[in-house]
N, C-alpha and C positions, 0 to 999 in steps of 0.2 A: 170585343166591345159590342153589345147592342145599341140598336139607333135609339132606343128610350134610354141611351147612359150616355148622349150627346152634353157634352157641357152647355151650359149655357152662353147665349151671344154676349157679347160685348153693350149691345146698345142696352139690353135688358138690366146686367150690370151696374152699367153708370146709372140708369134710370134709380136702383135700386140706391146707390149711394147717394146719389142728390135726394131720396125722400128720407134717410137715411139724417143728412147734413140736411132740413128742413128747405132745399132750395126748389124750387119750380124746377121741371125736365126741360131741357134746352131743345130748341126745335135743331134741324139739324144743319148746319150753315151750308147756303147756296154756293155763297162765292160772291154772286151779283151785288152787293147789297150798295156798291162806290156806284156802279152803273145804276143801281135805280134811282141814288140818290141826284145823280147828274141829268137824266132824264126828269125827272122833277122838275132840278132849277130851269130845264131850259123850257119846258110846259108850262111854270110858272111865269116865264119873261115873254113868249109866244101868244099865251093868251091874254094877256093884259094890252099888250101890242095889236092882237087882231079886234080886241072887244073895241079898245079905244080909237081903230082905223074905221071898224063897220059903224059904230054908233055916229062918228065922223061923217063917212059916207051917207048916212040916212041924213044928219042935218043938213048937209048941201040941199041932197037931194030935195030934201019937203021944202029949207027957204027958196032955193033955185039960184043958189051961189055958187061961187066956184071953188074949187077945194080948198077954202080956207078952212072950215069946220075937220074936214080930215088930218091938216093939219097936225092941228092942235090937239085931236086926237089921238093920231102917232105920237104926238110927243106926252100928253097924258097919259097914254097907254104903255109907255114905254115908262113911265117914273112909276106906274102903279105894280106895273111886272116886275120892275127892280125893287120894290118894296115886299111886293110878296116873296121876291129871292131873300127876301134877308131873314122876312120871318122865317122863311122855310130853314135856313141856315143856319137860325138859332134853334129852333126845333131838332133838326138832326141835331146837332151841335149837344143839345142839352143830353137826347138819349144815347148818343155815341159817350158820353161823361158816364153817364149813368152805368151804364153798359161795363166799361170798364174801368167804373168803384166796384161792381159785383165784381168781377172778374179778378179785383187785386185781394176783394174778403175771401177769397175762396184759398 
């Protein structure tokens, strides 16, 4: 056999069936994708927590109170970070759905 009578790869293949069955080329799964998702919610809930402590910390600071403005911040910052977890959760939520409707038409 010559090296120009290599069969073709696999990935080339499927590429070819999925234009074939009219589907977009699937990029090629990482593995990561629970862990990026987890890293998200917790980046989500972290910075809504820090926005709402530091914004806190500056109102002390300029009235010249004492941490009650932080406070209230933490804890504003903390319902706003758990709000952005939730959108975020329907957001994966929806395209993990999506994901696997393609995955059952195929």
């Amino acid at each position: 056999m010559k090296n120009n009578d290599r069969l073709p790869s696999l990935e080339k293949l499927q590429a070819k069936i999925d234009k074939f069955r009219g589907k977009k080329p699937s990029a090629p799964d990482s593995g990561n994708d629970d862990m990026t998702y987890a890293v998200r919610m917790v980046v989500d809930l972290a910075t809504g927590v820090i926005m709402g402590v530091g914004v806190g910390y500056f109102a002390d600071w300029y009235f010249s109170t004492i941490p009650l403005f932080m406070i209230i911040g933490l804890f504003l910052g903390g319902a706003a970070g758990v709000n952005n977890m939730i959108r975020s959760a329907k957001i994966i939520d929806k395209k993990l759905r999506e994901q696997q409707t393609d995955d059952d038409n195929i």
